[in-house]
C-alpha angles and dihedrals in degrees: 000000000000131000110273115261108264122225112246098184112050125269100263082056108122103256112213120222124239129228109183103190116190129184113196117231098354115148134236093244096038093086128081094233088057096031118044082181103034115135092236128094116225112153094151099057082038088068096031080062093060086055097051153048106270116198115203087202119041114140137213108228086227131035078221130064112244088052104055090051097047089047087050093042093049106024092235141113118262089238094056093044090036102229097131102152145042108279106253097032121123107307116105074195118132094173130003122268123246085233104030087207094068105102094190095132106005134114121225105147091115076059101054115131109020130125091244141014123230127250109276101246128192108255091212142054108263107237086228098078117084098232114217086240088059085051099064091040095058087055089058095269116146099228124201131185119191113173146028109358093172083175094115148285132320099308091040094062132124097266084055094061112052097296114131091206128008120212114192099336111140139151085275124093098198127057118240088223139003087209128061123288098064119170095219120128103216090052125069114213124259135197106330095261092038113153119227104215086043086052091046099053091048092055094055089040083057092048104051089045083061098047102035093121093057137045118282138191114201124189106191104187099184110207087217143134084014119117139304095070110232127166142187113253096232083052108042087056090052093062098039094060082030083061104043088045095060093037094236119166132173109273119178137200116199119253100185116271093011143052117248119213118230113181127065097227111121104129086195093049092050098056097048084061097052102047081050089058088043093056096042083055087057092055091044094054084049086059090048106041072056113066088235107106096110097042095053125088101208112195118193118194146133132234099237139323134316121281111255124141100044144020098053094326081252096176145031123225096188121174086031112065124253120325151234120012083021126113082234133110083243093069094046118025111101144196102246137173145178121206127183114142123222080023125047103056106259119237093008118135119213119206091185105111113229124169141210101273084070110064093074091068092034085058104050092042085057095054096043098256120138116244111267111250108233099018131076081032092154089038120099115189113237090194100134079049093074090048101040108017091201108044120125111275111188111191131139121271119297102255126195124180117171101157103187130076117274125239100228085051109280125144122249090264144163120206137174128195112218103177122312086334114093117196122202132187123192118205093213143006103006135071121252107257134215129207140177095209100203084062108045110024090173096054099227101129117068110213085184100113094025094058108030092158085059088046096048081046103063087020086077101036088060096043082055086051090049089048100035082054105042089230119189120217141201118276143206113284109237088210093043116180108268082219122073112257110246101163136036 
């Protein structure tokens, strides 16, 4: 384990709280501060945004969930900690092998057939890693997570990695229900009805009333707006008359070998986001009735895109391409904001992309801690971001490797973001491509062949990634389909 974090101010120094709050599969133009038309209603996070510092590219480190936590608890990339796919997912894997072509003890029959077989991944979070919630605690900070945890089984649970108490995280990353009772072991029923995101909100408020003398960090992993789509009645009913009146309907465009949704319309789906904002509106009056509101460093994110090409094609990313599982920004651009009243600069707006790996060191930096030698080894703090948005911010390129098939249709692929220019590398069936961002948001014209100084260029900065993590990537497989693969 890593060294503890060190104090830089002294230790009569005002420590701020933390709430971490995390949706699960919201996408980046499902949100009012990002949408001005999308179909969903939140007015909560809308006014949270003019309190806050709101990027317009912050990244998750993975276009799936498990990924993407593990890159925000460790600081690391999901390549360099292993940890390349959602926990659960298609593996049969419990450490990785020495040659990860050796295929003694896996299971790879959801695999059979295809051309080639993805990179074997570790399906919980390793112990040796000093998570950022051991971190606080280590500096005296009560520390909660209620939600989704995704991180591996019992013995990998919250409480295992630096949480003082764990409500609702299991190995699962979707919930049995959305209503009580529901079936999860770390969550008492409550009232039959019961909503989860309301129950959610009202475990943290309850927390933070208890801890309110002394420094706290929250993580607050909602399940939603995850499968399975449940709704609240009332809700449900809102966006259904919501819907006929504006005459919406659901309209495709094809994403090979998928079908990409593009029109914000799902009744269900909107209501799952607005009974989210709702809840996040509970924890911040917490903050509030507290006295705490400028003591508290409130982060808003979510964990990768919106879902768009599978499940239900519940949302709709447009302008960004696909969703989530996909290479696109559409899979792992995400609404983010950073609150902390009297100190980020309220109502700015920051174009500088940061990722997941770096709020570990943002967040010590904020509460005076040194950076931990060894860990967050992939995570550059944006702290003076959140002070000056347009202050220089010097950190290596963004990297992503997830090096399996995604279950809502992406390639096995690696990518890295140098400036405004997105490489991506597919590891079979489909040409690298090449984008200038600021240019082509939606990613529809391949600059690949036109600008091949460009390509070299970020050609070579991914294969250093690939080497500086000791990524491991998908393989031939040795029993390959006699027909062609169309569809994954």
């Amino acid at each position: 384990m890593a060294q503890p974090a060190k104090e830089t101010n002294t230790t009569s120094a005002p420590k701020p709280n933390i709430v971490f709050i995390l949706a699960d599969d919201l996408g980046y133009m499902d949100v009012g501060f990002n949408n001005p038309h999308t179909f969903y209603d939140t007015p909560v996070l809308n006014k949270m945004a003019g309190e806050s510092v709101r990027f317009t590219a912050g990244y998750a480190a993975s276009p799936v969930c498990t990924p993407t936590r593990a890159s925000m608890m460790t600081g690391q990339y999901p390549a360099r900690t292993r940890n390349t796919d959602y926990s659960g997912g298609p593996n049969g894997r419990a450490v990785i092998p020495e040659d990860p072509t050796d295929m003694k003890g896996g299971d790879f029959k959801w695999h059979a057939g295809r051309p080639i077989l993805p990179a074997p991944y570790l399906e919980a979070l390793a112990h040796s890693h000093t998570t950022v919630a051991e971190a606080f605690k280590s500096k005296g900070y009560a520390t909660l997570s209620a939600g989704k945890w995704h991180l591996g089984d019992e013995g990998s649970w919250p409480q295992d990695h630096g949480f003082d108490i764990n409500i609702a995280g299991v190995r699962g990353g979707a919930p049995v229900s959305y209503f009580s009772p529901y079936r999860n072991p770390n969550l008492p029923d409550g009232p039959v009805g019961e909503h989860l995101p309301d129950r959610l909100a009202t475990e943290v408020a309850k927390f933070i009333n208890a801890h309110k003398d002394k420094p706290f960090f929250v993580y607050l992993p909602f399940y939603s707006v995850h499968t399975p789509l449940q709704g609240r009645p009332d809700l449900v009913k809102k966006y259904e008359e919501k819907r006929a009146r504006l005459g919406l309907k659901p309209e495709f465009e094809d994403e090979s070998p998928r079908q990409n949704l593009t029109v914000q319309q799902h009744p269900v789906y909107a209501a799952m986001v607005e009974a989210i904002d709702e809840a996040i509106g509970k924890v911040l009056k917490s903050i509030d009735d507290n006295g705490l509101r400028e003591d508290t460093i409130v982060v808003f994110f979510s964990d990768n895109g919106g879902l768009s090409t599978d499940e239900g094609h519940p949302t709709s990313n447009l302008p960004l391409r696909a969703g989530k599982a996909w290479a696109y920004e559409g899979g792992i651009r995400e609404p983010m904001l950073v609150r902390w009243p009297g100190k980020a600069k309220a109502g700015a707006v920051c174009n500088v992309p940061v990722i997941s790996t770096d709020f570990y060191p943002t967040l010590l930096e904020l509460c005076g801690l040194d950076p931990l030698p060894g860990q967050h080894v992939d995570g550059v703090s944006f702290a003076k971001l959140l002070m000056d948005p347009k202050a220089s911010h010097d950190r290596s390129p963004l990297f992503w490797h997830y090096p399996h098939w995604g279950n809502s249709g992406g390639i096995p692929y690696s990518a890295i973001r140098n400036g405004d220019w997105k490489l991506i590398r597919y590891y079979w069936n489909k040409e690298p491509e090449l984008f200038n961002l600021a240019n082509d948001l939606g990613e529809r014209k391949n600059l690949a062949q036109v600008n091949r100084e460009k390509f070299d260029e970020l050609s070579a900065k991914l294969d250093a990634m690939l080497k500086d993590t000791d990524a491991l990537l998908p393989f031939p497989n040795p029993k390959p389909a006699k027909r062609p693969l169309t569809k994954w």
